[in-house]
C-alpha positions as CSV (number, residue, x, y, z in Angstrom):
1,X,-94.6,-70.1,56.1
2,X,-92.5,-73.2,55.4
3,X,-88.4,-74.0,55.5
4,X,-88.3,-73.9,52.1
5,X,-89.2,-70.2,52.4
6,X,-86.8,-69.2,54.4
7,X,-83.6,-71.4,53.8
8,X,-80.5,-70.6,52.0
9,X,-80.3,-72.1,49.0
10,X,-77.1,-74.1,47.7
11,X,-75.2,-73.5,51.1
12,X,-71.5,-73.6,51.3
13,X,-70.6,-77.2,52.2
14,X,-67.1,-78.9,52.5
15,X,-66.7,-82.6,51.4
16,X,-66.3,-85.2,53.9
17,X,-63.0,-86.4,52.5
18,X,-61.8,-82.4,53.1
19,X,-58.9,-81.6,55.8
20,X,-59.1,-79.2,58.0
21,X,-56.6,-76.9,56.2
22,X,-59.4,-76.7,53.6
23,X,-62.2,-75.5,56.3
24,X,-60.0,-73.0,57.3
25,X,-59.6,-71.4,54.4
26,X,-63.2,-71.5,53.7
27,X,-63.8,-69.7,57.0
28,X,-61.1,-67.1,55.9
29,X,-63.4,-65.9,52.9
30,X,-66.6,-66.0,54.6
31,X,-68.2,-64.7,57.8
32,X,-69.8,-68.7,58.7
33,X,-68.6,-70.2,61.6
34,X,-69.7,-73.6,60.7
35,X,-70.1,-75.7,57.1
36,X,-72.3,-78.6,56.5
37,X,-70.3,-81.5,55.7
38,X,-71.7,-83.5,52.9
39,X,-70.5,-87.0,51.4
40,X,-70.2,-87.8,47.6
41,X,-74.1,-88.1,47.3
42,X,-74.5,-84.4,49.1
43,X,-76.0,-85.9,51.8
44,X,-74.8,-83.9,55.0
45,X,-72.7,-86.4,57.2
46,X,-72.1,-83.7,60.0
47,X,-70.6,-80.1,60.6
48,X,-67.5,-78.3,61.2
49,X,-67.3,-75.5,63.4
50,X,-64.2,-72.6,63.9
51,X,-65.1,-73.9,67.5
52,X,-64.9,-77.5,67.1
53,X,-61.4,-76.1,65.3
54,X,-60.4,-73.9,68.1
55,X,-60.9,-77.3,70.5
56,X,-58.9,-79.3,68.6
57,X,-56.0,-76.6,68.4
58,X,-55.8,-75.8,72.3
59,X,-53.9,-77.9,74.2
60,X,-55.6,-81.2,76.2
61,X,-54.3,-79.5,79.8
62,X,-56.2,-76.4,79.3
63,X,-59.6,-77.3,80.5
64,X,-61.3,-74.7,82.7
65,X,-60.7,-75.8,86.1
66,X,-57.0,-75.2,85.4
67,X,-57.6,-72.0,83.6
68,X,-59.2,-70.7,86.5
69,X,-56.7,-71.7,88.8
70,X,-53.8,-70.8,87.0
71,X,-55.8,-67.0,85.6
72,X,-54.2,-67.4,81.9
73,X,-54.1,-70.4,79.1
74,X,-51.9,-71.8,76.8
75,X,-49.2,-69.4,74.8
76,X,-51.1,-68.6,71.7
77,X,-48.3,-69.5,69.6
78,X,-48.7,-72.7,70.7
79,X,-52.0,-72.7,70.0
80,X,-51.6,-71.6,66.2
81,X,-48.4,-74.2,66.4
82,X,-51.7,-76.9,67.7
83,X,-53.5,-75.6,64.0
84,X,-50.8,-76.0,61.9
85,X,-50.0,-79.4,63.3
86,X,-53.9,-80.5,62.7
87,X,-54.4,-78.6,59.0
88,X,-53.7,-82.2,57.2
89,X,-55.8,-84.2,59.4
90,X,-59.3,-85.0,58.1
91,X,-61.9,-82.5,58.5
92,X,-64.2,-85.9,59.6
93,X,-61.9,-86.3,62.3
94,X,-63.0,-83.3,64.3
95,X,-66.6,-82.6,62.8
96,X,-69.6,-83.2,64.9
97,X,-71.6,-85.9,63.7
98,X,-75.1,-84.7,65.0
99,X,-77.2,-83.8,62.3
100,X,-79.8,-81.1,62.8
101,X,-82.0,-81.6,59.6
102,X,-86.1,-81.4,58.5
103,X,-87.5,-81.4,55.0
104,X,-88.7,-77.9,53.4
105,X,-92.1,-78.5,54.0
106,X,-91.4,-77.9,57.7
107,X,-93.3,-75.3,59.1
108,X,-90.5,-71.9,60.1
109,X,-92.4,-71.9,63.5
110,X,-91.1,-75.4,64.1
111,X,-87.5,-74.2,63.0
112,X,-87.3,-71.3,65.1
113,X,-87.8,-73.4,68.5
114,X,-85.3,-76.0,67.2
115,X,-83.3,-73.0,66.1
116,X,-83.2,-71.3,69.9
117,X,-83.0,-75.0,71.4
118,X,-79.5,-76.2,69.5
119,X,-76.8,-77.7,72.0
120,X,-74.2,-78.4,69.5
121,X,-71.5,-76.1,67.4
122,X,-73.7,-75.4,64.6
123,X,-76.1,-72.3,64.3
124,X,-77.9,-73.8,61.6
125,X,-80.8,-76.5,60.7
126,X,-79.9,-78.2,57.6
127,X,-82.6,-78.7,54.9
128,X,-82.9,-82.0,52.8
129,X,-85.2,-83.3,50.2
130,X,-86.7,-87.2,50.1
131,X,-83.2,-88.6,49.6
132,X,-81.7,-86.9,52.1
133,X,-79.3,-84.5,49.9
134,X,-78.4,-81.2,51.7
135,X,-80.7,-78.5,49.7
136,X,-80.6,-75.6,52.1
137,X,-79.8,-74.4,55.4
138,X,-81.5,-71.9,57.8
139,X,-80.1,-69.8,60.7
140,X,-82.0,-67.7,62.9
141,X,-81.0,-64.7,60.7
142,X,-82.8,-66.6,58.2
143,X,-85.8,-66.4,59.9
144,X,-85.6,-62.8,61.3
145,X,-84.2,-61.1,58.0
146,X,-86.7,-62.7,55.4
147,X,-89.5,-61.7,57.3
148,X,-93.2,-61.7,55.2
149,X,-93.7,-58.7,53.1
């Protein structure tokens, strides 16, 4: 079995000249925790994450060594004060520029180990064809729900 067997087809994306206010409300409508971002071409430039969000919203000071010693964290309003500060800044600004991505010949095998082996905000492998525009993406859901018949 290949990527191109498993992948979700036409993905939800955000544009690279998006702000964050507009990832936000895509997160609202859907259950995804991260988009691919793609430039003009639809060639993925990156991803954005609720959690690369989240990091941007909580306040510089609260890193875990402080949390520990201190057994709390920011006020939360200050926190969603932090999000509605950052909603007009680009979406670019905060995304995370590594790029997970194999063609659709790859084998799913392959994907699943790079799948289990990600280090980075995303929980996807982004699919591209020979130009390198964003076709599909796969999740280990993927993989485990559209198991052979």
């Amino acid at each position: 079995m290949i990527a191109a067997n498993v992948m979700t087809k036409s993905p939800l994306t955000i544009p690279e000249d998006a702000k964050v206010k507009d990832a936000v409300a895509l997160f609202k409508s859907t259950q995804l925790h991260d988009l691919p971002v793609i430039d003009s071409e639809h060639r993925p430039v990156g991803s954005i994450s609720t959690r690369a969000i989240l990091h941007a919203a909580v306040p510089a000071y609260a890193d875990n060594k402080l949390l520990a010693a201190m057994k709390g964290g920011p006020d939360i309003a200050s926190v969603y004060n932090n999000l509605e500060s950052i909603s007009e800044k680009p979406a670019a600004k905060i995304m995370d520029r590594h790029i997970h991505s194999i063609r659709g010949d790859t084998p799913t095998s392959a994907v699943a180990a790079m799948l289990i082996n990600l280090h980075h905000d995303t929980f996807n492998i982004l699919v591209v064809d020979d130009e390198g525009r964003l076709t599909g993406t796969i999740s280990a859901r993927d993989i485990v729900c559209r198991t052979p018949e």
